[in-house]
C-alpha positions in Angstrom: -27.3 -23.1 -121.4 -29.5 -24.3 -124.1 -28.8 -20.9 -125.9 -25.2 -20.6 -125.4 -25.2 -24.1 -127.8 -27.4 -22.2 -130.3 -25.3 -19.2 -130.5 -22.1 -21.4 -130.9 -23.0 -23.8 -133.0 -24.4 -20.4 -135.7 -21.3 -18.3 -134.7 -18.9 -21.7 -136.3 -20.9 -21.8 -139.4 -20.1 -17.9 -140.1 -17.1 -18.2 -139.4 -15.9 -21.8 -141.4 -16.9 -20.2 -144.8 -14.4 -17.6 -145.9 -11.8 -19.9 -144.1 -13.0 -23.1 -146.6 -12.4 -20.3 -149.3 -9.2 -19.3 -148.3 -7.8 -22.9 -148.8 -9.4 -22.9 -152.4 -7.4 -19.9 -153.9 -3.9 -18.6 -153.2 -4.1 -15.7 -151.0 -2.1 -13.0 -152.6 0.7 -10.9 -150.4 -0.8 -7.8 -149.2 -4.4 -8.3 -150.3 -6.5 -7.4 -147.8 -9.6 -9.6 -146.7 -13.4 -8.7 -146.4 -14.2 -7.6 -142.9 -16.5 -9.7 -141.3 -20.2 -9.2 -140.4 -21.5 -8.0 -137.0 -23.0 -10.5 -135.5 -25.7 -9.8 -132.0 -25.4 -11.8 -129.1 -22.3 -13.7 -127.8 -19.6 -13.0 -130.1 -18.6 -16.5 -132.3 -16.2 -18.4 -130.6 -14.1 -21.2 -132.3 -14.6 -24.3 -130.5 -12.9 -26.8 -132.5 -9.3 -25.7 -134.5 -10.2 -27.0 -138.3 -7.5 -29.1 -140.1 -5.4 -26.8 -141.8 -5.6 -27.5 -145.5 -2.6 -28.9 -147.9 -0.7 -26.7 -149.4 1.9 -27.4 -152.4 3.3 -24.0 -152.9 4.9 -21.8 -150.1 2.9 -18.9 -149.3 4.2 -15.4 -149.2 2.4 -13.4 -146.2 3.1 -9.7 -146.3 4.1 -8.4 -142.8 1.0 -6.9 -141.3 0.7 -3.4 -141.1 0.3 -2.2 -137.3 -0.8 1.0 -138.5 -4.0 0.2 -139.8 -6.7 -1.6 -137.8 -7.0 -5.4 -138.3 -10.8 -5.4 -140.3 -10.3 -9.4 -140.4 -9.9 -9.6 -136.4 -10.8 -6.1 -135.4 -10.1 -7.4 -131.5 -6.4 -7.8 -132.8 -6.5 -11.2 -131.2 -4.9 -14.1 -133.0 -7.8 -16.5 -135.0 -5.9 -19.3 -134.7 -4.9 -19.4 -130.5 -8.4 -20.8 -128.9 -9.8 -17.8 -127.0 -9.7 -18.1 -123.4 -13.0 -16.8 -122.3 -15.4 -18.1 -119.1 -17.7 -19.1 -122.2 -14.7 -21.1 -123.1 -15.0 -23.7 -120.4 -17.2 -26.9 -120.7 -19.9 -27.8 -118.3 -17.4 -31.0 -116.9 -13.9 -27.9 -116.5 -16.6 -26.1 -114.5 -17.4 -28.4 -112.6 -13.9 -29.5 -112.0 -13.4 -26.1 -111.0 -16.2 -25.3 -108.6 -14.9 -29.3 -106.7 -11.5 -27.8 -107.1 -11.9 -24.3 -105.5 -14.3 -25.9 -103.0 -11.8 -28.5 -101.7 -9.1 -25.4 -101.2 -11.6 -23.7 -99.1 -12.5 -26.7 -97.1 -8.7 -27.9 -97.0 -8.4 -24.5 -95.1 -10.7 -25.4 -92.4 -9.6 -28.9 -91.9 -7.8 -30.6 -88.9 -4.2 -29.4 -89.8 -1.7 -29.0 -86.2 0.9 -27.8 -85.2 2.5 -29.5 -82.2 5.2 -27.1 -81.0 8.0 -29.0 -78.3 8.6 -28.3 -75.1 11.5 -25.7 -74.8 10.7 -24.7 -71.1 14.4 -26.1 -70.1 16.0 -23.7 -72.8 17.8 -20.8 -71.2 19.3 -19.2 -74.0 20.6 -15.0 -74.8 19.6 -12.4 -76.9 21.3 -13.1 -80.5 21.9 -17.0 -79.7 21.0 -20.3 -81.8 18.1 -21.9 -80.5 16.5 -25.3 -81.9 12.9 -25.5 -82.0 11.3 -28.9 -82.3 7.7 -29.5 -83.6 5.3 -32.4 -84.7 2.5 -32.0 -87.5 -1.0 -33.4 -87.8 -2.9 -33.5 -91.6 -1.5 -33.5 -95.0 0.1 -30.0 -95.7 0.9 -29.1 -99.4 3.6 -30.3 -101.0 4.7 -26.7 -101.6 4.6 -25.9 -97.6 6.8 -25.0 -95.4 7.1 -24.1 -92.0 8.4 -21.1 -90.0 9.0 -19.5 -86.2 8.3 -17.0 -84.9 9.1 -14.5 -81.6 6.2 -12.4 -79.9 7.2 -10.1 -77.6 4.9 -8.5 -74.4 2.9 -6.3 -76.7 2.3 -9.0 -79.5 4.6 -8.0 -81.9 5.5 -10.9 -83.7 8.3 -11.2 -86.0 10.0 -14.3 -88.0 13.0 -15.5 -86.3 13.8 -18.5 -88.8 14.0 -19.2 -92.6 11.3 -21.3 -93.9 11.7 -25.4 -93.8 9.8 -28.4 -95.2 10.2 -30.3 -91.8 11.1 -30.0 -88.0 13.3 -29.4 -86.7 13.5 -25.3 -86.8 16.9 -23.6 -86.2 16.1 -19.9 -85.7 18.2 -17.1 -83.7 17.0 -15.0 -81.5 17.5 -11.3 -82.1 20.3 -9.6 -80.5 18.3 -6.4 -79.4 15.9 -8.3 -77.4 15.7 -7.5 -74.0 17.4 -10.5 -72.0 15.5 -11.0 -68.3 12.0 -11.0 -70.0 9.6 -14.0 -71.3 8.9 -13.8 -75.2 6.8 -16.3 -76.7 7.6 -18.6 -79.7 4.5 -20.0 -82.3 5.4 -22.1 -85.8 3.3 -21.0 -88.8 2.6 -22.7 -92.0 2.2 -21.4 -95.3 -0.3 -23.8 -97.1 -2.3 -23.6 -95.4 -2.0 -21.3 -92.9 -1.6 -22.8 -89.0 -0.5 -21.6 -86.1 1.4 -23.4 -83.3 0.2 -23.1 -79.5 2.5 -20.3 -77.7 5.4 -21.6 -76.2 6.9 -19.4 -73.5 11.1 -19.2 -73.7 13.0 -16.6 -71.0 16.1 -14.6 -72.5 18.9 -14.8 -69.8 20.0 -11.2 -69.1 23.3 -9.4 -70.1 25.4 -8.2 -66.9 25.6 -5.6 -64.7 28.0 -4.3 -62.3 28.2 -1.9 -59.1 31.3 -1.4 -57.0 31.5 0.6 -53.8 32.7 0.2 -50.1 30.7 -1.9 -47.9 28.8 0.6 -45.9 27.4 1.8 -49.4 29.4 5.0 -49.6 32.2 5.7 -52.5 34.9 6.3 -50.1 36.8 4.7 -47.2 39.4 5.5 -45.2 41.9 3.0 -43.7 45.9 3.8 -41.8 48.6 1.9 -43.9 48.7 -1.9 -43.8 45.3 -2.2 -42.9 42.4 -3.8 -45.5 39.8 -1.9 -46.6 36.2 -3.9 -47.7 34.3 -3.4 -51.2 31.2 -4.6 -52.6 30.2 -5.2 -55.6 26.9 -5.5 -56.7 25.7 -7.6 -59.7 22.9 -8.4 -62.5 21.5 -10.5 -64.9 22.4 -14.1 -65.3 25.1 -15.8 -62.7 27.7 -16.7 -63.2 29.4 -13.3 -63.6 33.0 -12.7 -64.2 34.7 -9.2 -63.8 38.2 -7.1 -63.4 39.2 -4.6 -61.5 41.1 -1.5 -62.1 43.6 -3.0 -60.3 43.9 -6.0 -62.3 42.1 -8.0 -59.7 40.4 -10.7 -61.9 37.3 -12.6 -60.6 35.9 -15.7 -62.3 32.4 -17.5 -62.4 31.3 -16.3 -59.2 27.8 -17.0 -57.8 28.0 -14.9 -54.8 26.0 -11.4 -55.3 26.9 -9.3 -53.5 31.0 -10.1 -54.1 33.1 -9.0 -51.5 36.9 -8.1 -52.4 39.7 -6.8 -49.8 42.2 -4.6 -51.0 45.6 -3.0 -49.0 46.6 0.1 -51.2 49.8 1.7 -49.8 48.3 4.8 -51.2 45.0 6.4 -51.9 43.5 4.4 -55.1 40.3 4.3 -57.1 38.8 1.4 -57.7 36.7 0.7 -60.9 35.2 -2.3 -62.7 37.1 -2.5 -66.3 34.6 -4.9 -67.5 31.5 -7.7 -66.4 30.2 -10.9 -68.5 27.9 -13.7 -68.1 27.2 -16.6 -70.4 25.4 -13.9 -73.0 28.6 -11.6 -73.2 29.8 -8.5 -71.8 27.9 -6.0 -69.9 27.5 -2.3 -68.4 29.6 -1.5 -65.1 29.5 1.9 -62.9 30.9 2.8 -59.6 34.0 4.0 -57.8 35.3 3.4 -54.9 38.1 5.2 -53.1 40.3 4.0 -50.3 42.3 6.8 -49.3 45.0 6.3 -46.7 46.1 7.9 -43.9 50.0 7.5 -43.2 49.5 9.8 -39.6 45.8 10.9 -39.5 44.8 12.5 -36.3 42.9 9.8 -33.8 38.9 9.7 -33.8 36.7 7.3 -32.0 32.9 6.8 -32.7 30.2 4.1 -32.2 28.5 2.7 -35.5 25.0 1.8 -35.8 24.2 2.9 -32.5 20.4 2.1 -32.8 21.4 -1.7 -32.8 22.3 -1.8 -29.5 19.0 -0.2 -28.0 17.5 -3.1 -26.2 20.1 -5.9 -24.8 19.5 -8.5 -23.0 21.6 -10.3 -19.9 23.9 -12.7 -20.2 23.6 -12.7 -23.9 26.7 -12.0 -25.9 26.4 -9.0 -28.3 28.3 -7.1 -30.9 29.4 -3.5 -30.1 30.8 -1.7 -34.5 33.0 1.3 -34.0 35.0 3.2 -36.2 38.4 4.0 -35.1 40.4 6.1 -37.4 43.9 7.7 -37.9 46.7 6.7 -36.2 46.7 5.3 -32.4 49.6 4.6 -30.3 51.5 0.8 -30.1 50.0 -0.9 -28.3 46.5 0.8 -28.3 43.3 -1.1 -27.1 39.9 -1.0 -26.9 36.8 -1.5 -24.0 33.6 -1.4 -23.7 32.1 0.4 -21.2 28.4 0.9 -19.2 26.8 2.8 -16.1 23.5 3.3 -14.6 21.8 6.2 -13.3 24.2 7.2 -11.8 26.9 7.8 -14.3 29.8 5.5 -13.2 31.2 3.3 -16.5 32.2 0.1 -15.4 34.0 -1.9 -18.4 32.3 -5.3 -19.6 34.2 -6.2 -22.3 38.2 -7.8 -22.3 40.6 -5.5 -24.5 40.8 -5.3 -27.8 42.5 -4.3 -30.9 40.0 -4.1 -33.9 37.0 -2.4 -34.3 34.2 -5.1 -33.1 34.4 -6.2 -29.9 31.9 -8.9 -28.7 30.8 -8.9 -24.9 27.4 -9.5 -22.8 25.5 -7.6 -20.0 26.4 -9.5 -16.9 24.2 -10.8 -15.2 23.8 -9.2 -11.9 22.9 -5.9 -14.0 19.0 -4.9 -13.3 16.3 -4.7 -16.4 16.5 -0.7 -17.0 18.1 2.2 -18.8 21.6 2.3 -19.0 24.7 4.5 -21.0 27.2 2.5 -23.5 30.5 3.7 -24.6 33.4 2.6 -26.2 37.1 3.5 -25.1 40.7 3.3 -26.1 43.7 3.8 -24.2 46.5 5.2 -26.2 45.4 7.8 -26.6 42.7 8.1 -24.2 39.6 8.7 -26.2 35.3 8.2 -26.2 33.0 7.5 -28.0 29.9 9.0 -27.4 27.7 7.5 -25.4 24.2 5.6 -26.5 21.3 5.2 -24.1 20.8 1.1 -23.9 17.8 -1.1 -22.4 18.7 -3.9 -20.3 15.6 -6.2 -20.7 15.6 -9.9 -18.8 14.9 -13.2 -20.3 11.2 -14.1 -21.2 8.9 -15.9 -18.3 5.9 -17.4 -19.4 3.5 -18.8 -17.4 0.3 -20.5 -18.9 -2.9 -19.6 -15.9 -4.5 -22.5 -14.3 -7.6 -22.6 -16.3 -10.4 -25.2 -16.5 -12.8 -24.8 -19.7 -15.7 -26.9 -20.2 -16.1 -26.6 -24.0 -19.3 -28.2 -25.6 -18.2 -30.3 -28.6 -17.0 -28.2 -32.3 -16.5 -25.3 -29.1 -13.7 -23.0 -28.8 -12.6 -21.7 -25.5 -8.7 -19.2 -24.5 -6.4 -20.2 -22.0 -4.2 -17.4 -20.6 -0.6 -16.9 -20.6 1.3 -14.1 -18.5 4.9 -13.0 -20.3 7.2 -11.3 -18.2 10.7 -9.8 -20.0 11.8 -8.4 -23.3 8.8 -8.7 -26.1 7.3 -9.7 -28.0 7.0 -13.0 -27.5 6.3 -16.5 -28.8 4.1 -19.3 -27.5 4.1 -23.0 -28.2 1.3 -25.2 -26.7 1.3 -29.0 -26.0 -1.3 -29.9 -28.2 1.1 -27.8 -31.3 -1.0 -24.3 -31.1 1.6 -21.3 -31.7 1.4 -17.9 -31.8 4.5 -15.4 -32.6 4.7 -11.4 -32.3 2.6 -11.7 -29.1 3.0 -7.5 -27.6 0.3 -8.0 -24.4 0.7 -9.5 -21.3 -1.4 -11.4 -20.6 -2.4 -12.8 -23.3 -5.7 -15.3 -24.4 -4.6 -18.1 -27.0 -7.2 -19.9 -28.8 -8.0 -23.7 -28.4 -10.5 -25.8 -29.8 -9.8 -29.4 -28.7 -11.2 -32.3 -29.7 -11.3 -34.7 -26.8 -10.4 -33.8 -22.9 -7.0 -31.9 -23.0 -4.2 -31.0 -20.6 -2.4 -28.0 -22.1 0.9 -27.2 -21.3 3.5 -24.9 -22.7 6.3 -26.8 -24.7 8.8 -23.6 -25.5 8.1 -20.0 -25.2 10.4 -17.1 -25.5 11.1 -13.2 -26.7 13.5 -11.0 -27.3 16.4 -12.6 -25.4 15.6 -16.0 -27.1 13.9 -19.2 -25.8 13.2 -18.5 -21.9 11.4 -19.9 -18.9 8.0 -21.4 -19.2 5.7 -23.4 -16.7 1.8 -24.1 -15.8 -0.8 -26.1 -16.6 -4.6 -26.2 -17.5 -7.1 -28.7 -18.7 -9.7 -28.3 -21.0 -12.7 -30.9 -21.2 -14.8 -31.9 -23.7 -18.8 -32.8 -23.8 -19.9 -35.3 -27.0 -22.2 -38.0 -27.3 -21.4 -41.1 -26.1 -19.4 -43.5 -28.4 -21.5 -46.6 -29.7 -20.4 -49.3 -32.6 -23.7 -50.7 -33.9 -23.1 -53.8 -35.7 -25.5 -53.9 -38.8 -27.2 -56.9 -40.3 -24.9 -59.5 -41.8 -25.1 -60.1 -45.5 -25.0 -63.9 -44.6 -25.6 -65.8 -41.0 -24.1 -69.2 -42.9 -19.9 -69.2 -43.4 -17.3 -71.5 -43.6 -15.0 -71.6 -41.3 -11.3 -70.6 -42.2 -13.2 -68.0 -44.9 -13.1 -64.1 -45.0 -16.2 -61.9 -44.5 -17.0 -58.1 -44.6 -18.7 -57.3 -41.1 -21.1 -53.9 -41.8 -21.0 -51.0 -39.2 -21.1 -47.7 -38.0 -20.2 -45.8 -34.6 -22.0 -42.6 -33.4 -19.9 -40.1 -30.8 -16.1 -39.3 -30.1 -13.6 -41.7 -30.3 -9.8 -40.9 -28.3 -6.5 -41.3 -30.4 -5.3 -44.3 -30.5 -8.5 -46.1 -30.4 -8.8 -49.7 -31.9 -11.3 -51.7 -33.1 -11.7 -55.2 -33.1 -14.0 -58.1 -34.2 -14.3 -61.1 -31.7 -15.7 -64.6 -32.1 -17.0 -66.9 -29.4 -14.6 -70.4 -29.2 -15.3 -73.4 -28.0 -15.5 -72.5 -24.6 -17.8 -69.5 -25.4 -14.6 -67.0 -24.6 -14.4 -63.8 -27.1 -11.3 -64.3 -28.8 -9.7 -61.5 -31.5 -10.1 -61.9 -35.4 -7.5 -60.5 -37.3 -9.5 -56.8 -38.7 -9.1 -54.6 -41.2 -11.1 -51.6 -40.6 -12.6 -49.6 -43.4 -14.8 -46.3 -42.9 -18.4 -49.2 -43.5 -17.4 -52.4 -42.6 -14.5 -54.5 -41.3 -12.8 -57.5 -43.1 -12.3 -60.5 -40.6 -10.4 -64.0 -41.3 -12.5 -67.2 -39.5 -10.6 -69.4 -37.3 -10.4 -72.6 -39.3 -12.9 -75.6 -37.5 -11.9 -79.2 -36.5 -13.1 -82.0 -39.3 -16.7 -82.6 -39.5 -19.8 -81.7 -41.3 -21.3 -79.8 -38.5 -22.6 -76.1 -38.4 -21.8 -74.7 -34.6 -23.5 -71.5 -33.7 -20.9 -68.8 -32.8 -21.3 -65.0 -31.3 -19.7 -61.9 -33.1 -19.1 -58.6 -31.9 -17.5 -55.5 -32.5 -15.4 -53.6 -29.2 -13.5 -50.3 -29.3 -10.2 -49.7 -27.4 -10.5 -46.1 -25.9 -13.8 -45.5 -24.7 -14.1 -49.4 -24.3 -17.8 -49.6 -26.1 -18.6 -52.8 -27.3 -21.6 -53.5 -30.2 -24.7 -55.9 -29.4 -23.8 -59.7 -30.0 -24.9 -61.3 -33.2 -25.3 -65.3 -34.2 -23.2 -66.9 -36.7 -23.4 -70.1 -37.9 -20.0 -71.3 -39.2 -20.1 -74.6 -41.0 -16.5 -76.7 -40.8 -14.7 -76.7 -44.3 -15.4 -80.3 -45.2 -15.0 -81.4 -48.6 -18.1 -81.4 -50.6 -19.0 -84.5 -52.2 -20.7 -85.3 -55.2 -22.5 -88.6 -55.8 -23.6 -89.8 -59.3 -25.8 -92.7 -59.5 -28.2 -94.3 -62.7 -28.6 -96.9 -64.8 -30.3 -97.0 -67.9 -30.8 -98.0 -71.7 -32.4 -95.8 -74.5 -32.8 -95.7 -77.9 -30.4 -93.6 -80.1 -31.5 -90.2 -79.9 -33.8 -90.3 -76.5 -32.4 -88.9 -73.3 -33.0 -90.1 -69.5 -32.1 -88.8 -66.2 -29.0 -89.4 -63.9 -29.0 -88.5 -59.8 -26.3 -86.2 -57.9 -26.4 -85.9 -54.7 -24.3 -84.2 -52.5 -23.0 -83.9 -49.2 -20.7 -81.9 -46.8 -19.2 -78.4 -47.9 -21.8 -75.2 -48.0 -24.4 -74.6 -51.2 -24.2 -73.6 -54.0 -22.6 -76.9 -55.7 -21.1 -76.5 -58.7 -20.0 -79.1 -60.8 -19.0 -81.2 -64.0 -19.1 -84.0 -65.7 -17.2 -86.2 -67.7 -18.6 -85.4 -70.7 -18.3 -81.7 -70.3 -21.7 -81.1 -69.0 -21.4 -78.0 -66.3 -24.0 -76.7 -63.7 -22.6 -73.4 -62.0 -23.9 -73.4 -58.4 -27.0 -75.3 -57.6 -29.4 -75.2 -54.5 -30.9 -79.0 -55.4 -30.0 -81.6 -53.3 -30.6 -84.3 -54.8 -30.2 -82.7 -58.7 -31.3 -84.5 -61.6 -29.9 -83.9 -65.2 -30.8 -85.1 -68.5 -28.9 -86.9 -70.5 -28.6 -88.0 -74.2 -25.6 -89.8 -75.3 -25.2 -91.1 -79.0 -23.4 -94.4 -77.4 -23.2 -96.2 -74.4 -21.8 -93.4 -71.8 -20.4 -94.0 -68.0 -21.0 -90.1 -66.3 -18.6 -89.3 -63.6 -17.8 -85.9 -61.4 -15.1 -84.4 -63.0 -14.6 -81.8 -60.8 -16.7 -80.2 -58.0 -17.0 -77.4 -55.6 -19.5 -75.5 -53.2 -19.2 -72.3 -51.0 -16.4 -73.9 -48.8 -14.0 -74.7 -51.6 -13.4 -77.8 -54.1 -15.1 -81.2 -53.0 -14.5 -84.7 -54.8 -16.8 -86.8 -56.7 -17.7 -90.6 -56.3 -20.0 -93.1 -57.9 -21.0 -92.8 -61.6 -24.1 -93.3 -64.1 -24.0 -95.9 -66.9 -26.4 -95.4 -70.1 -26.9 -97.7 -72.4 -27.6 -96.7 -76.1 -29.4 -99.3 -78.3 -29.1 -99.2 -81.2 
């Protein structure tokens, strides 16, 4: 550094002396100037700008010639502009510089947030206005500002907003995002640079539409007047409105799929024209034909045959046909069964539409049987599909007895009988569903002894017939209530104490327990308990007047076992009053002290008291208690208040000092 001075300070003397010159004689236009001396080391810098000196006469400067070098400046620099050089810069600007560039870098890493708002309610679409709250922690430059961005599944971020000073941001959510997805939004700061948490935010998806015939096929075919079913199938976000080909127009539906009956009076296509949701317009495809028949020829056929396999007696069932071209007025239809023998005997009333409802009856066997359907004008049949007559469920839980040690699991057995599989629901709420053996072993594991019966059971044909009983018992250790040692044998009467405990073996629901107390008589009466899982909070029965302790028996006794604890001894003192009795007379000199009696009576120690000169003792064993005293003047001491474990007391009596002066 040292040097640097040297090689300044030698550099400004050079240089000062043909300037000084200069002001001395008139330079004359054109004349060319001396070219300076090389000088080693740091080339001479000039620190300080000298004062220009007066000049009288205007001086002519001829215009530089830019084709020759400059010998005067040979850098072609300007003398008179201070160089701007890191030599340039004083120890203090470096310094500056160094805290300056140092409090950028540690700005960086200071505790700058960003707090973006909970947008987990927005439901918005691809291409929509979406405001985007945030809150800020740490001084950001003045120059910041703030702006959001989108992140897609694979991290792709990209800025969704223009950049703001302050929250809140309004951004817009590109239209060629891909609605039904979650994207991810983060706010970002430009000075410095901070990043949000992720917030999540769910793009509601365009629509989509699908129309065909109910049965999922793209053509139908019905006889004049009659209605023909279509379906139309729908995505994205609900509610969805569409039009048909037909005009039909359906508004803010919610149903998916929609259902739609059409009557052509000839064969039509239908199409969807167009489908929209809250985000706009969507994509439809399908076609559905209804052609009509004005005189087809007659067919009959059962639908869905493999529905009707197993059927159970006496419960009403569906029978789907198709029954196409043109029948006869007054056409019906019937169904029809037989056995192994082959004769059809009908089972359902007659009907004109192509679901007839009917039931097994009951006087038909469990066993395979034939189902057809028929109609009369004309006379044609279906074919016919091979049925399964199965009978109501009978469950019967076995007449077990289980002697289960305690934490033991044992299985009762039930028998099912009927159309599987089956369901079970014990007494004791054990179920099991999708039973396919008979019999079958349920698990148990009770607690205490157990009679198990069946509360519903059933199968195929629905809830059935159920009966039986068994009874499981349990061994455990006796029950016992130990009554632990009291935290205090002397109470008051009236007062509320925690009675410790604890119980050993199994105890039956709905057991009770209860603290009793001896009376007068030395009967055990109830206390009012509140059990807790260590100890049980009791209220004494208040005591007649009287400053006696009475001796009284506790004891703790369950309900179900009946297990009483051992008997414990009590003494319960009557909640008289306590009374405090001050007594003295004296005289001292200014500035001695002397001694004044209490003594006190009735009510349970500790006393606590004070006097009439604000002395306080808080809880005292000392009966008598003697306190010193030290007035400046002649003092009468009185209780002012008093009370001991049984409540407030009342004071009497009082101590007179004299003070001589």
């Amino acid at each position: 550094m040292l040097r640097s001075v040297f090689i300044i300070f030698f550099g400004l003397l050079i240089y000062s002396c043909p300037v000084f010159g200069q002001n001395k004689k008139p330079v004359t236009p054109g004349r060319q100037a001396s070219p300076l001396k090389k000088t080693t080391g740091t080339p001479a810098r000039q620190a300080v700008k000298p004062k220009p000196a007066t000049i009288t006469k205007p001086v002519t400067v001829a215009p530089a010639d830019t084709t020759k070098p400059d010998t005067l400046n040979p850098v072609g620099n300007d003398l008179n502009a201070p160089e701007i050089t890191p030599d340039s810069l004083t120890e203090k600007a470096a310094e500056d510089k160094l805290e300056s560039a140092e409090k950028s870098v540690a700005d960086s890493v200071r505790a700058y947030q960003i707090i973006a708002g909970d947008i987990s309610y927005l439901s918005v679409c691809p291409g929509t206005n979406v405001t985007l709250p945030f809150k800020t922690q740490g001084p950001f430059d003045e120059g910041n500002t703030f702006t959001a961005y989108i992140i897609d599944a694979s991290g792709k971020s990209i800025a969704i907003s223009l950049p703001v000073k302050s929250g809140p941001i309004k951004a817009v959510i590109p239209s060629y995002k891909i609605g039904g997805e979650v994207y991810r939004i983060q706010i970002v700061s430009t000075i410095p640079v901070v990043r949000s948490q992720e917030v999540s935010l769910r793009l509601l998806q365009l629509p989509t539409a699908k129309i065909e015939v109910t049965d999922g096929t793209q053509s139908v075919r019905i006889m004049p007047g009659q209605e023909a079913q279509l379906r139309v199938h729908l995505a994205g976000a609900a509610p969805w409105s569409f039009r048909l080909s037909d005009s039909t127009t359906v508004l803010n539906t919610l149903s998916n799929p929609h259902y739609i009956a059409v009557k052509p009076l000839d064969v039509k296509a239908y199409k969807l024209l167009a489908v929209s949701n809250s985000c706009g317009s969507g994509t439809t495809s399908g076609e559905a034909i209804v052609n009509v028949n004005n005189n087809p020829e007659p067919k009959l056929e059962l639908k869905e045959a493999e529905k009707l396999a197993r059927l159970c007696s006496g419960v009403p069932f569906q029978v789907p046909f198709n029954a196409t071209g043109k029948f006869k007025e007054g056409n019906h239809f019937i169904v029809q069964i037989a056995d192994r023998t082959g004769a059809f005997k009908t089972i359902s009333s007659p009907d004109t539409t192509g679901f007839i409802t009917t039931q097994i009856p009951a006087d038909y066997k469990p066993g395979e049987y034939r189902l057809r359907v028929i109609s009369s004008a004309p006379y044609l049949v279906t074919q016919a599909a091979n049925v399964t007559i199965v009978s109501a469920t009978v469950a019967t839980l076995q007449k077990d007895s289980l002697h289960l040690g305690e934490n033991q699991s044992g299985a009762l057995t039930v028998k099912f009988t009927g159309g599987g599989p089956w369901f079970v629901l014990l007494s004791d709420g054990t179920y099991e569903n999708n039973i396919q053996e008979s019999p079958y072993k349920i698990k148990v594991k009770p607690l205490y002894d157990t009679n198990y019966q069946i509360t519903s059971a059933g199968g195929l044909c629905g809830v059935g017939q159920f009966s039986g009983r068994a009874k499981v018992s349990v061994k455990s250790a006796p029950a016992s209530i130990t009554l632990e040692k009291l935290p205090q044998n002397l109470v008051c009467s009236g007062s509320s104490i925690d009675i410790p405990y604890k119980t050993e073996g199994r105890y039956n629901p709905g057991n009770k327990f209860t603290v009793q107390i001896t009376d007068k008589s030395g009967r055990f009466i109830d206390l009012p308990t509140t059990v807790t899982p260590t100890s049980m909070k009791v209220k004494l029965p208040a005591a007649s007047q009287g400053d006696t302790v009475r001796v009284q028996k506790i004891r703790i006794i369950s309900s179900s076992p009946a297990v009483s604890s051992a008997i414990e001894e009590l003494d319960v003192i009557a909640p008289d009053q306590a009374i405090g009795e001050v007594s003295g007379r004296g005289t001292i000199t200014k500035g001695r002290s002397t001694r004044i009696q209490l003594k006190f009576k009735n009510g349970l120690p500790p006393w606590s008291f004070t006097l009439s000169d604000g002395t306080s003792i808080n809880g005292t064993f000392l009966n008598p208690y003697l306190i010193s005293v030290a007035p400046a003047t002649t003092t009468e001491y009185k209780i002012s208040s008093l009370k001991s474990g049984c409540g407030a007391g009342t004071g009497r009596g009082s101590a007179i000092v004299t003070v001589d002066n």
